[in-house]
C-alpha positions, 0 to 999 in steps of 0.5 A: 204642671202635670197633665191629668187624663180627662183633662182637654187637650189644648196645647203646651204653653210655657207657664205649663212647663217645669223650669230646668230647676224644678224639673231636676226635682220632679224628674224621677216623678214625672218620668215615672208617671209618664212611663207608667201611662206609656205602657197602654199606649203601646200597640204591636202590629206584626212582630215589627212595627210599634205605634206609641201613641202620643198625649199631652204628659208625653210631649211634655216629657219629650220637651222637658227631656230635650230642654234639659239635655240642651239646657234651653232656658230662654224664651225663643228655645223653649218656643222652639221647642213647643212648636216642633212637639205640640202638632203631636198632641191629640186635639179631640178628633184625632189619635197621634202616634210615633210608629217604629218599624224595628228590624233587629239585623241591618241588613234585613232592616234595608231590605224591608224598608224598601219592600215596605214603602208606603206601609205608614199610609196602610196602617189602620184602626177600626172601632167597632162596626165603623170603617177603617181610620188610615193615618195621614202620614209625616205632616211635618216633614217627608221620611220616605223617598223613592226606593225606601220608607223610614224606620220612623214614622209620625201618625195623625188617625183622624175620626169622624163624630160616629167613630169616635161613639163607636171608640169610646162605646167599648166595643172592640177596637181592631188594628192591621195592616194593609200593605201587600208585603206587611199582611198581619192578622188583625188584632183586637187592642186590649181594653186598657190600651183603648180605655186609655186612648179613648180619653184622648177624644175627651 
């Protein structure tokens, strides 16, 4: 089954999924859709930390991908499976994103990854006239330890009643960062990249 936009966000369940056989047919399909949809919900902030906003088709490939690399097909794994990716699924009221924070060489990737300690935290999202959306950052599990944060971060954006009106509105949506040592000029997301994520509140 492929999950069309508009439709409401309840989690995967495992009728909703693709056997291993018939995800070997649809694979190239499905992972053009999923693709397809991907490139407006990618959001740069700054020239090194990436938000990929997550929705239902890309968990659903992310399973699929990992269901078949693994060649899960019992019961029990793909349970596992759908309980370690379903929590990142937007359930209405909120965005979910995997954020990157890439640094080509290793070295300066060290560096800034102790300098950037708690920027997951300092992310933000503004709709219109609405105050800022921080993120709730790794629910799942702790990424950053004392001296240093992770390459690789999991994002909940939660929005109240009035912010999501002002989302969906089409007013303009700005994104930043207020971490002392990541300071970028805000930006405005361009309108497919809202449009698109709008529907995640539908």
């Amino acid at each position: 089954m492929v999950f069309k936009i508009g439709e409401k966000m309840n989690p995967l369940i495992k009728e909703e999924l693709f056997s291993l056989e018939t995800y070997s047919e649809k694979r190239e399909e499905f992972k053009a859709q999923v693709l397809s949809e991907k490139k407006n919900r990618r959001v740069q902030i700054g020239e090194h930390i990436t938000l990929l906003f997550e929705n239902k088709n890309t968990i659903q490939y992310q399973i699929q991908e990992m269901l078949r690399i693994e060649k899960i097909f019992e019961a029990d794994g793909i349970k596992e499976e759908l309980d370690a990716y379903n929590p990142m699924i937007p359930t209405g009221t909120n965005l979910k994103a995997t954020m990157l924070i890439e640094y080509e060489d290793v070295s300066e990737r060290k560096i800034r990854l102790t300098q950037l300690k708690g920027v997951e935290t300092q992310i933000w999202l503004k709709a219109g006239s609405s105050n800022k959306v921080f993120p709730i950052a790794d629910e799942d599990l702790e990424r950053e330890n004392e001296t240093k944060t992770s390459a690789v971060h999991f994002l909940r954006f939660e929005f109240n009643a009035d912010q999501i009106k002002e989302f969906k509105s089409g007013g303009s949506v700005m994104v930043g960062s207020d971490h002392e040592n990541y300071q970028t000029p805000d930006a405005i997301l361009p309108q497919e990249t809202r449009l698109a994520l709008a529907k995640d509140f539908e």
